[in-house]
Structure formats: C-alpha cells, structure tokens
C-alpha positions in Angstrom: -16.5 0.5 1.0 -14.3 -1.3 -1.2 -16.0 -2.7 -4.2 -14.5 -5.8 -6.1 -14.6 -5.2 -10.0 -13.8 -7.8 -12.4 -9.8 -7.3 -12.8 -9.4 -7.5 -8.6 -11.0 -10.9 -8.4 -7.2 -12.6 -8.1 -8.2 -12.8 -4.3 -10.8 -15.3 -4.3 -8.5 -18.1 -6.2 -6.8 -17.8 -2.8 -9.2 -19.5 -0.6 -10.0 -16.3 1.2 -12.5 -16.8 4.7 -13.8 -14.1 6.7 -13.3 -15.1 10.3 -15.4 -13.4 12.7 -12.8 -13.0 15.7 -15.3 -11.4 17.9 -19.0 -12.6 18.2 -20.5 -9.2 18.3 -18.9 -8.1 14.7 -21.5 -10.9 12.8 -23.6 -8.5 10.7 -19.9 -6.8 9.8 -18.5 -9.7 8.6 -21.1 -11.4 7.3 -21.6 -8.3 4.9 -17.4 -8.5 4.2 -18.3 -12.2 3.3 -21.1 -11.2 1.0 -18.6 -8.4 -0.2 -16.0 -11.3 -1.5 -18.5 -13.5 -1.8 -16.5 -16.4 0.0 -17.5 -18.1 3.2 -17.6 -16.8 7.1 -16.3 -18.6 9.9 -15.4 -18.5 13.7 -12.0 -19.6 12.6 -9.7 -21.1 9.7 -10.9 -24.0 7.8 -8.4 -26.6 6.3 -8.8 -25.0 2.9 -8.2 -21.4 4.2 -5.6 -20.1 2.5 -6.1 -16.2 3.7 -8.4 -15.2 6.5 -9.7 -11.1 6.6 -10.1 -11.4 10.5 -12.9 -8.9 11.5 -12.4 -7.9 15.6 -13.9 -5.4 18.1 -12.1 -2.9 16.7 -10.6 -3.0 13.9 -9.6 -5.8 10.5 -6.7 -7.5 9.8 -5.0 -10.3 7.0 -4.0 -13.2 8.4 -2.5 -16.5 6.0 -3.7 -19.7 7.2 -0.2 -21.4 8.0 1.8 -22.4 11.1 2.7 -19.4 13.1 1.3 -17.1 10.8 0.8 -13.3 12.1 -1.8 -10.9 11.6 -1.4 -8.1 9.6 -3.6 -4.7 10.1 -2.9 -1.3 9.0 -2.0 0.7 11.8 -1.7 4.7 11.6 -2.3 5.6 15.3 0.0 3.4 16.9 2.9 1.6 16.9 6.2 2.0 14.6 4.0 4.7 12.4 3.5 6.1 15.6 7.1 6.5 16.5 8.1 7.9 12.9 5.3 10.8 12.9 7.2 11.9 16.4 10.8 11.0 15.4 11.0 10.7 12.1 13.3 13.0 10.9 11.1 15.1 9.2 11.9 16.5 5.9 14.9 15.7 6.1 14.6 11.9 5.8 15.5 10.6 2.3 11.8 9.6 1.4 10.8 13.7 1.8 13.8 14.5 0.2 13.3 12.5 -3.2 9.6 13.6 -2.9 10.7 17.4 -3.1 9.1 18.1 0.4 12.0 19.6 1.7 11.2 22.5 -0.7 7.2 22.3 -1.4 6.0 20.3 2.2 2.4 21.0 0.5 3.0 18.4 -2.5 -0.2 17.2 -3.8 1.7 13.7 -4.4 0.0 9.8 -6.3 1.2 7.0 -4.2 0.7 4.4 -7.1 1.6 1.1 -5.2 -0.5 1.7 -2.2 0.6 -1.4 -0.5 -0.1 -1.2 3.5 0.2 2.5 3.0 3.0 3.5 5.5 5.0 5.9 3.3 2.0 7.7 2.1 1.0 8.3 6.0 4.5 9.0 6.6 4.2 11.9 3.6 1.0 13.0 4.7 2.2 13.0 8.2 4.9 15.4 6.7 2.4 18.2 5.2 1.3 16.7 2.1 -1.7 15.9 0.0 -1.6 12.0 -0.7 -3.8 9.7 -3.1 -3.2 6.7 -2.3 -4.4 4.2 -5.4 -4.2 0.0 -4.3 -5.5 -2.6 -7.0 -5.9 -5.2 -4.1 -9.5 -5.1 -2.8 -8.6 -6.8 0.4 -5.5 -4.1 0.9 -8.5 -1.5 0.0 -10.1 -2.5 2.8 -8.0 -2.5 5.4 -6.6 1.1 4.3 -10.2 2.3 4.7 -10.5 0.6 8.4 -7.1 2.0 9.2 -7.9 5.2 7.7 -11.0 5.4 9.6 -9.8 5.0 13.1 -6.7 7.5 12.4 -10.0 10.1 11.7 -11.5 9.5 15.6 -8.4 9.9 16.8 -7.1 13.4 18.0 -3.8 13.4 17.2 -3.7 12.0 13.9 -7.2 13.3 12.3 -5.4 16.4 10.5 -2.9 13.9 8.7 -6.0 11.3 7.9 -7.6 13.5 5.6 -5.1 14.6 3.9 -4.8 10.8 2.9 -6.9 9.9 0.3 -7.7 5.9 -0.7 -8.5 5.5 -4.2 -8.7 1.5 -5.6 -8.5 0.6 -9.2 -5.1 0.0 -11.3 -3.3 3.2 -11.1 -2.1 3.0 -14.9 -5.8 3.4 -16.1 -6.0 5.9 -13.3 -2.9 7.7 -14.6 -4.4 7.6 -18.2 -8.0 8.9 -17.1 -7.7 11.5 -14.3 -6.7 14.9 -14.6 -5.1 15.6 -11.1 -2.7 18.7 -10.5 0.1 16.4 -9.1 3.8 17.2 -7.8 5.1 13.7 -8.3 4.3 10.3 -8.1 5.7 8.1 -6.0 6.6 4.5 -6.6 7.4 1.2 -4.4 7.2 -1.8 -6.5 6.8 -5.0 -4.8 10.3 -6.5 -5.8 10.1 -10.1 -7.9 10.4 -12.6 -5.1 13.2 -14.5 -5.2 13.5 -18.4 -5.3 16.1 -18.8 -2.4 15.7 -16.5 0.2 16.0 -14.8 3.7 12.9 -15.2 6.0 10.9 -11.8 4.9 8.1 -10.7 7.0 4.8 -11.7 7.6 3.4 -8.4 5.3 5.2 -9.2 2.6 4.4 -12.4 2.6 1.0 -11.5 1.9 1.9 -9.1 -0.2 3.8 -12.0 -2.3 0.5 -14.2 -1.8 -1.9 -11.6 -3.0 0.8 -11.0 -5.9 1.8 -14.5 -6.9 2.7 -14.3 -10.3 6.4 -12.7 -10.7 7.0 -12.6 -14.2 3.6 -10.4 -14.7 4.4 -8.0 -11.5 8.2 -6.9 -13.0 6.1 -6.5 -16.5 3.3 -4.3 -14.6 5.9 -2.7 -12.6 7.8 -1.2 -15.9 4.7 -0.4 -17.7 3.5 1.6 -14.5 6.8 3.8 -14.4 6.3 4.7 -18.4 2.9 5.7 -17.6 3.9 7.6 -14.8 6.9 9.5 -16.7 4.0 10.7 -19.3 2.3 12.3 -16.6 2.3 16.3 -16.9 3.6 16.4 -13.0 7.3 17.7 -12.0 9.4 14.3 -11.0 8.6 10.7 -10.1 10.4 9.0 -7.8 10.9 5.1 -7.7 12.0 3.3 -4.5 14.2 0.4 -5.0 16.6 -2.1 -3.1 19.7 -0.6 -2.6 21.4 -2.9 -5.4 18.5 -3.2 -7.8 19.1 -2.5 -11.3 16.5 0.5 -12.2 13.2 -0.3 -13.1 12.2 -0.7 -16.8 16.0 -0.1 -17.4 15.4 3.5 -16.9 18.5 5.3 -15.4 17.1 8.2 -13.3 18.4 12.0 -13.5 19.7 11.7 -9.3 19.5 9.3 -6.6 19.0 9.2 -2.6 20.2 6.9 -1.1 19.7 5.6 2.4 21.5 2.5 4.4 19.5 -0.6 2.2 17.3 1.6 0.1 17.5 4.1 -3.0 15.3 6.6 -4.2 15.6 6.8 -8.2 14.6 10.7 -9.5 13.1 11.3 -12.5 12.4 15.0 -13.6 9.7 15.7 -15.8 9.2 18.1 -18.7 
C-alpha cells in the first residue's frame, strides 16, 4: 500500500474524492479515503476536482469535468495487450536505446514512472524494471494494476519482474545502491499555453503536475543525477523536436516517427 509522506501531499490541494463506484468495495474505499484523508462518496461532488473511482475490480483516476474519462492502469488487456504480442520486440526503438537488443536481462530504473506502460513494455521484453513514481495516487493505481497482471496467467512472469517503488527518484538515485544497466527517462513535457486536445491521461498527468516552471527545473536536475549514477547509459525520451533536456546533447539518438530517444553513455 501506498503511503503519503509529507513532499507527495500536492494531491489533496486538488479536491481529490474517493468515489465508491460499486456498493460492495465500501470498507476498500473508505480505507483509500482514510489513506488521503479526503472525503468518500457514491459520486462527484461540485467541488470534486479528481475522483480515485474504486470498482468491482479494479481503480481508476477520473477528473471531475464534462466528458471526462477514466483512467486505470491496464497491463492485461487492451493496447499493452497488443504491444506484448506485436510489439516488435527488441527491435523497437524504446529496446534499442535501452541496450536490450544486446543485454534483454537489463536490470533497468524507470525514474518517471508515470502510468508505467514503457516499463511493462521493457519488462514484457526480458528485463528487470524498478519503476519509482512520486505521485501517491499514480502509486496506487500501479500497485492495483500490478496486482491483477500477478493473477493473470499470461502476464504473471512479466509482473514481477516489475517492481513499484514511490518516493522522488533523485533522493532515490542519491541513497540506493542498485546494480543498474541504465536508467530510463520520460519527462512529462512543460504544457503548453495554446494547444492540441491531448488525452485524457495526460491531462491528469498535467493536473497532478500543475506547476511548469518547477517540472522543466525537476526534470533537468533529475537527468544530472542520473548521469552521476555508476550504471552504463541513460536514455531520455523526448518529442521528436524538443531541444535536449538540461541542454545536455547526448552521445547518439533513436529516433522513431514523433519521438527521440537521447543516449548518454556513462563512465
């Protein structure tokens, strides 16, 4: 179970709810309510700004606006499904960058968790992934997600080779003493003041990180940290056309149709 420390309590300036989507969860959510100490509900209140919708079966994120979407982490079904079957294996450009295509059995620090989708996808490929998320509420969901992947028979291998670890991954860079390959990075790019419709995760990804100026500052400091790290290369993910992070030109690139991989080998 996720556990809120002091620097994670961002969430609860949000307005968060738990909404109990399904009578028979109760004592579940009441205890997630008690967790993040905010109220529980049958369903969104005016001042809802962020609902963690507990069902039958599993949890989800869900903002409190007009045709808002849930959002659950998903490593059974669905598109991370479809990629574990027809993915392209090692050959993709995410494996490549990672060095999997040479070492499948990395021992690899995904230090922007996020929704975890390319740390199942590197699991899903052979390697050993922890997985490090500052968001308590994107803790939890990775743990429910990561749960049901272990009952199910076709993806309990990959689940625990997955690893869910919460807490600011500088600090964890700077206090553990893993044997790593690489790290991996996928900083949440600044959000912009005009743009295109994005979707309904990374809008809550942009709500749980609100504060741009202080993400692109965390986001550089993390990649210095990581570079310090005794491992063989970190690898930075960016928008195709984004400059490199923390100015920082990388020794190669991969490069796929809207997305880069910036290479840095280590000492």
């Amino acid at each position: 179970m996720s556990v809120i420390t002091p620097g994670l309590r961002i969430i609860l300036a949000k307005h968060l709810a738990v909404i109990c989507a399904d009578k028979r969860q109760k004592i579940r959510a009441a205890a997630l309510a008690a967790q993040y100490q905010c109220p529980c509900r049958a369903q969104f209140a005016p001042e809802d700004e962020i609902g963690l919708l507990v069902h039958a079966d599993y949890l989800s994120l869900q903002q409190n606006l007009p045709q808002a979407g849930e959002v659950l982490v998903d490593f059974v079904s669905g598109k991370l499904a479809h990629r574990r079957l027809y993915g392209g294996g090692k050959k993709q450009p995410l494996a490549r960058a990672l060095g999997l295509h040479k070492k499948p059995h990395s021992h690899i620090f995904d230090a922007t968790g996020g929704w975890g989708r390319d740390a199942w996808v590197l699991a899903c490929l052979g390697a050993t992934v922890t997985l490090s998320e500052q968001q308590a509420l994107l803790v939890t969901l990775l743990e429910d997600g990561l749960a049901r992947a272990k009952q199910d028979n076709d993806t309990q291998a990959i689940a625990e080779r997955l690893c869910v670890l919460q807490g600011n991954s500088i600090e964890n860079l700077a206090t553990e003493q893993w044997a790593l390959d690489a790290i991996y990075l996928d900083p949440m790019y600044p959000k912009r003041q005009k743009s295109a419709a994005v979707k309904k995760d990374m809008q809550l990804l942009q709500a749980l990180y609100a504060d741009n100026n202080q993400l692109e500052q965390n986001n550089q400091q993390l990649l210095l940290s990581a570079l310090q790290y005794p491992c063989q290369r970190v690898v930075v993910k960016r928008p195709l056309q984004a400059p490199f992070l923390a100015e920082k030109q990388p020794q190669t690139q991969i490069k796929s149709k809207n997305t880069r991989y910036d290479v840095y080998f280590c000492a």
